[in-house]
C-alpha positions as CSV (number, residue, x, y, z in Angstrom):
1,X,5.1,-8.9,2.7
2,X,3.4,-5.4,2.7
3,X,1.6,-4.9,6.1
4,X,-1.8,-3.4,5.1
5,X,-3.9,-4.6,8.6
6,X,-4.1,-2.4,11.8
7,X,-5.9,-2.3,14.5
8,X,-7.0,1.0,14.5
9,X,-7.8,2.9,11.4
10,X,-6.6,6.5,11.2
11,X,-5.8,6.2,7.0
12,X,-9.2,5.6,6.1
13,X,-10.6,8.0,4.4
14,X,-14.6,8.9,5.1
15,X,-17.2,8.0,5.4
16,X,-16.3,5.0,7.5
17,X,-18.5,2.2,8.6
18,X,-18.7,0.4,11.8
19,X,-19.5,-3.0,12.0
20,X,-19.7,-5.5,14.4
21,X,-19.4,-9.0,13.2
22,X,-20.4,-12.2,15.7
23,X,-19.5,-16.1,15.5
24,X,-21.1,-18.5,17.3
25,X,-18.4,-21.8,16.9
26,X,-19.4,-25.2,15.2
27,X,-20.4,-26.9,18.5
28,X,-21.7,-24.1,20.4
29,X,-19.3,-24.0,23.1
30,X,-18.0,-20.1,22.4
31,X,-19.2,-16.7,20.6
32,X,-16.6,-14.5,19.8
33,X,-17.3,-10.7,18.2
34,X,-15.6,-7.6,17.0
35,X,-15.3,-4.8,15.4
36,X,-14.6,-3.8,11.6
37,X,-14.1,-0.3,10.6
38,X,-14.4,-0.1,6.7
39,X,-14.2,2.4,4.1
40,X,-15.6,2.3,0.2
41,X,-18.3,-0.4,-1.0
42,X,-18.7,-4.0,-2.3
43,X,-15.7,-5.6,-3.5
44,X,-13.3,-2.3,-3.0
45,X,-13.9,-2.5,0.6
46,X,-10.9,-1.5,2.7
47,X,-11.3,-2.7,6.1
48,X,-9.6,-2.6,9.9
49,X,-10.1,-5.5,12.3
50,X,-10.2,-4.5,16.1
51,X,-9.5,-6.8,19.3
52,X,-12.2,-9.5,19.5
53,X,-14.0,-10.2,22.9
54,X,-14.9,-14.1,23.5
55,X,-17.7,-15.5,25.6
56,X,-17.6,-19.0,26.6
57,X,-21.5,-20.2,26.5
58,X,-23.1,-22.5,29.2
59,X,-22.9,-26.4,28.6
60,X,-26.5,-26.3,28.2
61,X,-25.9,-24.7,24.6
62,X,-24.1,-28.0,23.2
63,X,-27.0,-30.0,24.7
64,X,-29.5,-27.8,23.1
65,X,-27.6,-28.3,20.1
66,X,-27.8,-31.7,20.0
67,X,-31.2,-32.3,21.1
68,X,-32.3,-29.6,17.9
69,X,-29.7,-31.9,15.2
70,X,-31.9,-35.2,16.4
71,X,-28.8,-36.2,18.9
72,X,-29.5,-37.9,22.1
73,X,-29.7,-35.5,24.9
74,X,-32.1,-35.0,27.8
75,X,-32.6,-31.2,27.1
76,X,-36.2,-31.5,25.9
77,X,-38.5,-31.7,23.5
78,X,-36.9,-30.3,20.4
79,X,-38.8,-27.4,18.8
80,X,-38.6,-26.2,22.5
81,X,-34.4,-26.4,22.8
82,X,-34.6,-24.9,19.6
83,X,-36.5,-22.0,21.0
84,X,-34.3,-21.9,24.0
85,X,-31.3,-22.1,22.3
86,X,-32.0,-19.3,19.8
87,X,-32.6,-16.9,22.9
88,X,-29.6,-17.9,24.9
89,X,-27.3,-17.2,21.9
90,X,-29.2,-13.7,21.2
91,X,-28.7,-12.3,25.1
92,X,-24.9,-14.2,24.9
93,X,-24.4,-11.9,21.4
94,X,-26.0,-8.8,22.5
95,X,-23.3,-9.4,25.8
96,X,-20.3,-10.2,23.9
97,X,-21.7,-6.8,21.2
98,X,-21.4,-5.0,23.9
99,X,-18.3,-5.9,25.8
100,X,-16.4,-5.6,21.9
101,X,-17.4,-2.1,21.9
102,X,-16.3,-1.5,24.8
103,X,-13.0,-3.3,24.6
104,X,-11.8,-1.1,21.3
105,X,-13.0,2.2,23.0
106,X,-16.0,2.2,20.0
107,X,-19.7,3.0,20.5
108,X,-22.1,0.6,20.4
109,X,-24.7,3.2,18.8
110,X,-22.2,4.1,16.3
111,X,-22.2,0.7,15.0
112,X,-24.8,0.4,11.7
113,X,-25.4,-3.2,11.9
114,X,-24.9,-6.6,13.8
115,X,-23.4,-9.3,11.1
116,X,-24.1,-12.8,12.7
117,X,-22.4,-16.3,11.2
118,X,-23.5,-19.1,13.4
119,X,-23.7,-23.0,12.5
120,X,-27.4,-23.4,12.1
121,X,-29.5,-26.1,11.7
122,X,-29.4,-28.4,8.2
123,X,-32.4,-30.0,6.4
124,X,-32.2,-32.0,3.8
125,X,-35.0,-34.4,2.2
126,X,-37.5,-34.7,-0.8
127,X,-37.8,-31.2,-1.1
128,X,-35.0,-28.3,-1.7
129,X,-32.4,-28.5,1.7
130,X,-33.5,-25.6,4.0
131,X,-31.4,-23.7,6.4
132,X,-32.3,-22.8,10.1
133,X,-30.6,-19.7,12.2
134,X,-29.9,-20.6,16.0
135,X,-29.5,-16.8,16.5
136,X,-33.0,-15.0,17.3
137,X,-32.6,-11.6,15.2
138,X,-35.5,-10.2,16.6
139,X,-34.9,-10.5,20.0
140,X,-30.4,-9.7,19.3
141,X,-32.0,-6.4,17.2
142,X,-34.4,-5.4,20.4
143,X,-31.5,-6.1,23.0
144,X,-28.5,-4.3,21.3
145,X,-30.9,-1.1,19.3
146,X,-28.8,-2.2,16.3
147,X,-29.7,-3.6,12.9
148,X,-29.0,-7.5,12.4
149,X,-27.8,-9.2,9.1
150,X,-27.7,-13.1,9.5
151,X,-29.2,-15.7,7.7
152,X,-26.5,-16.0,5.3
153,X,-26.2,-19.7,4.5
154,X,-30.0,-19.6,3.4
155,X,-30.0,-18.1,0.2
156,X,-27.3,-20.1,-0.9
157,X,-29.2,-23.4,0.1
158,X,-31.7,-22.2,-2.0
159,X,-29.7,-21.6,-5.5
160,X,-28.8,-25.3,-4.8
161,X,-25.8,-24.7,-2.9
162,X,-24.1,-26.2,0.3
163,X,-24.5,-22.9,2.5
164,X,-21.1,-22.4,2.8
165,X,-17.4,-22.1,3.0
166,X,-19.2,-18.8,2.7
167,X,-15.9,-16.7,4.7
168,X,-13.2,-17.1,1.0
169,X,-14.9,-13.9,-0.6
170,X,-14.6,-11.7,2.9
171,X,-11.5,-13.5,3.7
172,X,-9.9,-12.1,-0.1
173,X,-11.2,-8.9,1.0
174,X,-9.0,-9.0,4.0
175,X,-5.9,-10.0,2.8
176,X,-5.5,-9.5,-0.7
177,X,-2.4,-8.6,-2.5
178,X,-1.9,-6.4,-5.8
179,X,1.7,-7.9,-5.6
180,X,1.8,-11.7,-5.3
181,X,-1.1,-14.6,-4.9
182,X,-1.3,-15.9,-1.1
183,X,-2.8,-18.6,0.7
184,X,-5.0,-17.9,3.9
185,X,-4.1,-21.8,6.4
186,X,-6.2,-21.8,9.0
187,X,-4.9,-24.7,11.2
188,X,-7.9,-25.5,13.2
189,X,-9.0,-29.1,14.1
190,X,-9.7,-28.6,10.7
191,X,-7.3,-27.0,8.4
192,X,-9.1,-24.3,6.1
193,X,-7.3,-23.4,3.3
194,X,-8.3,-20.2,1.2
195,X,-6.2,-19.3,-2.4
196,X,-6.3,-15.5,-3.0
197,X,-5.8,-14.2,-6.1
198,X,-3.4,-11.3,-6.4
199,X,-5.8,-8.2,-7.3
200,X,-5.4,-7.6,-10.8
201,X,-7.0,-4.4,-10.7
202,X,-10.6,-5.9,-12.0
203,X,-13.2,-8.0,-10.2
204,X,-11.8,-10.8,-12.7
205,X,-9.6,-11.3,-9.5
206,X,-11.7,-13.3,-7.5
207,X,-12.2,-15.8,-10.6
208,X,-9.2,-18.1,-9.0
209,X,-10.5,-17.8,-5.8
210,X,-10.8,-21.7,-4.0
211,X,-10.8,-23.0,-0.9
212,X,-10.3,-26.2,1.0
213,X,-10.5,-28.1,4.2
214,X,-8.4,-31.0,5.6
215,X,-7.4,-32.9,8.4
216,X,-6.2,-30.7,11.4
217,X,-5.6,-31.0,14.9
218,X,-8.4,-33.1,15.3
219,X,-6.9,-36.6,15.8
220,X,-4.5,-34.9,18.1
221,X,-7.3,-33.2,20.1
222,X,-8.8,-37.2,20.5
223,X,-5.5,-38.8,21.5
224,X,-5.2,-36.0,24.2
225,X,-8.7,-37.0,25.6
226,X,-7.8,-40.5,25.4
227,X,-4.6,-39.7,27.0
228,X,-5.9,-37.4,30.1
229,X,-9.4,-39.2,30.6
230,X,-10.9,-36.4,29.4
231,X,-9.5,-33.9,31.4
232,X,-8.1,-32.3,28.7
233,X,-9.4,-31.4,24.8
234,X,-6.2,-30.2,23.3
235,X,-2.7,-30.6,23.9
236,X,-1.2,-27.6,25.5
237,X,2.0,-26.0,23.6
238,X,2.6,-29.7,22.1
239,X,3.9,-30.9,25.0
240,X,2.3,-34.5,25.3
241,X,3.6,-34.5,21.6
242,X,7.0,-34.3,22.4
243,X,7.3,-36.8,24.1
244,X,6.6,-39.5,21.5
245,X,8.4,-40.3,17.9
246,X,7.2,-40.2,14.4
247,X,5.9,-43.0,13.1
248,X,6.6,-42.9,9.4
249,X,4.1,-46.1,8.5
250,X,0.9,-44.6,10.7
251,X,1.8,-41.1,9.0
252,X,1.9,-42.6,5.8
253,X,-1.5,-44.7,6.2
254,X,-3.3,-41.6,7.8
255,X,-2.0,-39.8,4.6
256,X,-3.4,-42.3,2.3
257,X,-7.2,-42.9,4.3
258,X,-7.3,-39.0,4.6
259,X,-6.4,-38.2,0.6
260,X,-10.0,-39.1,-1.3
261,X,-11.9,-36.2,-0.4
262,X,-15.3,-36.3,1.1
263,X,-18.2,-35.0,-1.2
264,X,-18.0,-32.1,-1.1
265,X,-14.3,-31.8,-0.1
266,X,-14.9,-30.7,3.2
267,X,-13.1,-32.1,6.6
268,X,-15.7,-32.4,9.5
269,X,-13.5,-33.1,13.0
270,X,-16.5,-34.9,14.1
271,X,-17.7,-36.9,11.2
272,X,-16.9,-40.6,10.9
273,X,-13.4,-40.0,9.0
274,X,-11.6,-38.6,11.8
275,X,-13.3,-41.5,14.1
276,X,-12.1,-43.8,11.6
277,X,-8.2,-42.5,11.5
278,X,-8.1,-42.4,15.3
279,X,-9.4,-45.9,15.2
280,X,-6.8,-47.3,12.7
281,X,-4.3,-45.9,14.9
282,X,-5.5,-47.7,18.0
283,X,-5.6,-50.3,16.4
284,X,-2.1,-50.6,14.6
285,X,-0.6,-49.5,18.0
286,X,-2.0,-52.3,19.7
287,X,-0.6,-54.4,17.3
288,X,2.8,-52.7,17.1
289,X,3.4,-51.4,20.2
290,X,3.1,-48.0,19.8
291,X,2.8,-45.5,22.9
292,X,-0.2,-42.7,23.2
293,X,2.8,-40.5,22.6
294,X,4.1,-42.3,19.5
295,X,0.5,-41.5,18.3
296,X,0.5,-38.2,19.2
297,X,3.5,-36.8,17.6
298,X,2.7,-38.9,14.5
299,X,-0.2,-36.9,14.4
300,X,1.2,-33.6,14.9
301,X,3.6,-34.3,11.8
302,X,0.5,-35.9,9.8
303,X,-1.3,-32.2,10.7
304,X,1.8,-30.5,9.1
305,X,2.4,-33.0,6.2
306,X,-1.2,-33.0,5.3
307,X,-1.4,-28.9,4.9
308,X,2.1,-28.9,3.2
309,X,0.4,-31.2,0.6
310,X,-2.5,-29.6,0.1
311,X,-0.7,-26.0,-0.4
312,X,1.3,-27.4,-3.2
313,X,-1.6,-28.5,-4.8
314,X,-4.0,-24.8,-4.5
315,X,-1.2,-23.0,-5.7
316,X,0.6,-25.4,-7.9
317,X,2.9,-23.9,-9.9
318,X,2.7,-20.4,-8.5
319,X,5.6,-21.2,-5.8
320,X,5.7,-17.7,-4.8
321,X,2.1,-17.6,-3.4
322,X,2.9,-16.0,-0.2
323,X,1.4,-17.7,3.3
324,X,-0.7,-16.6,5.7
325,X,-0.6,-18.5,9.1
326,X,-3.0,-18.4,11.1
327,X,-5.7,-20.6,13.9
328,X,-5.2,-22.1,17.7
329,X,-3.9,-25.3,16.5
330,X,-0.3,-23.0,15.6
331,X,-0.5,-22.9,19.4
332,X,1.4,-26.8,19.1
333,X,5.1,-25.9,18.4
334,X,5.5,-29.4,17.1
335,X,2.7,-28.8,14.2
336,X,4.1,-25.0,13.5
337,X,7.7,-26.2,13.5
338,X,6.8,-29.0,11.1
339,X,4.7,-26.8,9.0
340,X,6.8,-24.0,8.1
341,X,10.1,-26.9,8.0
342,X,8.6,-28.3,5.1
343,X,7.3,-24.6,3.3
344,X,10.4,-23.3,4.2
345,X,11.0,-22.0,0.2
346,X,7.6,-19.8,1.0
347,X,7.3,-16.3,2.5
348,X,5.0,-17.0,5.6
349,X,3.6,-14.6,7.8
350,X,1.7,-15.4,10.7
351,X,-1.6,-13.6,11.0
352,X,-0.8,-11.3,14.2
353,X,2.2,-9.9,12.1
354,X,-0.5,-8.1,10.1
355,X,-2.0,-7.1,13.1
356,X,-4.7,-9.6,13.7
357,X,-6.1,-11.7,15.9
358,X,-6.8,-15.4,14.8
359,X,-9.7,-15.0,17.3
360,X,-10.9,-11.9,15.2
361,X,-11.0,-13.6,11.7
362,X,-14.0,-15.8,11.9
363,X,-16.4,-12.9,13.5
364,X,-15.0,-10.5,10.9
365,X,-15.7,-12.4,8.3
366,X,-19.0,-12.1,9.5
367,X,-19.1,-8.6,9.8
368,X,-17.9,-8.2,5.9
369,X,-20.6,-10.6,4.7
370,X,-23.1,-7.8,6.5
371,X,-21.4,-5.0,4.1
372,X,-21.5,-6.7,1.2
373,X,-25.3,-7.5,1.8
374,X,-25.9,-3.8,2.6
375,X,-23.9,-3.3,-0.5
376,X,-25.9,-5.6,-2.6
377,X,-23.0,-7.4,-3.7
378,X,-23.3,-11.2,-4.2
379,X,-21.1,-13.1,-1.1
380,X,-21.4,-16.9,-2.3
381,X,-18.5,-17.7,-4.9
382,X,-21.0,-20.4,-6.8
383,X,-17.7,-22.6,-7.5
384,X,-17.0,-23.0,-3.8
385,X,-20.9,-22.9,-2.1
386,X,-21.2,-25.3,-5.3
387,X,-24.8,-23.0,-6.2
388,X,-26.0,-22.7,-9.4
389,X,-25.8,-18.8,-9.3
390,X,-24.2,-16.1,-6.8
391,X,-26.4,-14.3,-4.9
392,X,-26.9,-11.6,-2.2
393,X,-26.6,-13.8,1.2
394,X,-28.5,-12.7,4.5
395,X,-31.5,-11.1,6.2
396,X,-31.9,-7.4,7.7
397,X,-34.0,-7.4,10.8
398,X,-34.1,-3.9,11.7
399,X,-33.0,-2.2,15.2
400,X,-34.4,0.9,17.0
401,X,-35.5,4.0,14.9
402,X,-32.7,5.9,15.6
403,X,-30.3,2.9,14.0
404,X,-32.7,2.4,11.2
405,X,-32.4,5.7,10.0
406,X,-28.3,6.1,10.4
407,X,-28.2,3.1,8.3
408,X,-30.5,4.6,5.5
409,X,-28.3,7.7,5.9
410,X,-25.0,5.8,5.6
411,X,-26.1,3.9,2.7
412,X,-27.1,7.2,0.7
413,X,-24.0,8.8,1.3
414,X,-21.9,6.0,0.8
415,X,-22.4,5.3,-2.7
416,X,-24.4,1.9,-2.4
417,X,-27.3,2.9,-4.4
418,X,-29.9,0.7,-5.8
419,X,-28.5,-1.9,-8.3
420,X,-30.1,-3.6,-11.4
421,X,-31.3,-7.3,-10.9
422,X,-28.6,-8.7,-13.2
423,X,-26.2,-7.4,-10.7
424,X,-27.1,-10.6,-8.3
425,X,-26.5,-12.7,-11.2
């Protein structure tokens, strides 16, 4: 598998564009940044990743978060936690801005723009679904000098869309291959799964691009909290898992509860599915006399099993795709080992090989959605977001002067002029 990713970027040829890309995680509980060098425009992008820098945020940012979603919490009245919560994320991101610059020996007033992908806040009723940013821009823009792009998930609400898996387009960027198809697995407590299309030298490449998300570590992640009385949220290296058997008839029934897909295909680690398979478990095991560990290892195996499947079925025929491993729950040797047993006809490739950081993927994906909206270059792939129409995602909130005017001066020399409106379309 040709190695195309490097941290540091000597090859590319000017001018070169420095971006910094931010990720506030689904529950609120870290914000990770980094770097992205990148050279050329839109789709033809060529990019390098540098070393992300993570910030574990206060406790008080999950209860904000679940005051502002209409969850119980004591935090406050809730157009004021929303208010607080925006701010604390801003100062955390202009922190964690800071320390990525520093951490990759780059300058943070080199850097033309702030990307920021964050969960936001989901309406849905009568009227068209509307999208809400937990990340002041304003006050991010003020306390970095730099120009913020976020806001992506709105527009695509707005063509009728979901607001996301918005990362597949950004994610092709990154990895794509003029040589074979691949497949991105991010094994998460979700398992994202993203088919790239081998470039074909056109921008027909990205027509079979797809992605999908299943069952991950999740159920392991409840067992192990079960297991520990909450003193622990994950099981470390796999060793609880050990130290239990598989237990085909749980693996199997997990399997078959797991296989019709939600709505819109998603996985939510949270949601009532993953409740409901760690309930069936429970319950069976009472009934059988299974151990917490019999559980646990089943569920490692059903993490593995369940991504096999669901590779074979994105790439179907095309057993050559090449695999691209990557995400914390690889951190279990009992879920890696099981994984690559039963792909072991693939080429795999775990993500660091290419010089990568799973850490780094999900704020660089980020920081390539904020080129391609400087690049007015649609980012939503309408048969993923399910919109109507593609369309250029996110918001510019301007920085100081000075980085106001290096952007307009980077975006005249680099060849992203203005574009006709049928470009969007």
């Amino acid at each position: 598998m040709e190695r195309r990713l490097q941290i540091h970027a000597p090859d590319l040829p000017p001018p070169v564009r420095q971006i910094i890309g931010i990720h506030v995680s689904a529950d609120c509980r870290q914000l990770r940044a980094v770097p992205v060098l990148a050279c050329g425009n839109g789709l033809h992008l060529k990019v390098r990743i540098g070393r992300p820098s993570a910030l574990a945020l206060p406790e008080r940012a999950g209860e904000l978060l679940a005051a502002v979603r209409g969850g119980k919490s004591a935090a406050g009245p809730q157009l004021g936690c929303l208010a607080e919560l925006r701010t604390m994320l801003a100062e955390h991101g202009a922190i964690a801005a800071q320390e990525a610059a520093g951490k990759n020996n780059a300058v943070l007033n080199d850097t033309l723009a702030i990307g920021v992908s964050e969960p936001g806040v989901w309406e849905a009723g009568d009227r068209p679904a509307a999208c809400f940013s937990l990340v002041e821009a304003s006050l991010l823009a003020n306390l970095c000098g730099i120009n913020v792009i976020d806001a992506f998930p709105a527009r695509d609400v707005a063509c009728g869309g979901r607001g996301g898996p918005l990362f597949p387009l950004a994610e092709w960027i990154l990895f794509r291959s003029a040589h074979s198809e691949r497949v991105l697995v991010y094994v998460g407590q979700a398992t994202r799964l993203t088919r790239l299309p081998r470039l074909n030298g056109s921008l027909s490449s990205i027509s079979g691009l797809s992605h999908r998300v299943i069952p991950g570590t999740a159920l392991i992640d409840l067992l192990v909290g079960q297991l520990t009385g909450g003193k622990r949220d994950f099981d470390p290296g796999g060793r609880f898992s050990v130290q239990g058997r598989r237990i085909g008839e749980l693996v199997e029934l997990w399997m078959e509860k797991s296989r019709p897909a939600e709505p819109s295909g998603q996985w939510s680690p949270a949601g009532p599915a993953a409740i409901g398979l760690l309930q069936d478990a429970v319950r069976l095991a009472v009934e059988k006399g299974w151990t917490v560990y019999d559980m646990l290892c089943s569920a490692c195996h059903f993490a593995a099993e369940a991504a096999a499947a669901a590779i074979e079925e994105l790439s179907g025929t095309r057993a050559g795709a090449e695999l691209i491993l990557a995400g914390n729950g690889l951190d279990n040797g009992l879920v890696l080992r099981g994984l690559t047993t039963r792909l072991a006809d693939r080429q795999i490739c775990r993500v660091k090989e290419l010089g990568v950081e799973s850490d780094a993927l999900a704020p660089a994906a980020a920081a390539i959605l904020a080129l391609l909206h400087l690049d007015q270059v649609p980012a939503n792939v309408a048969g993923i977001t399910g919109a109507e129409v593609p369309r250029i995602l996110g918001r510019l909130t301007p920085g100081g002067p000075q980085a106001w005017q290096r952007l307009l001066a980077a975006c005249a020399t680099g060849g992203a002029g203005v574009r006709p409106l049928r470009a969007a379309l």
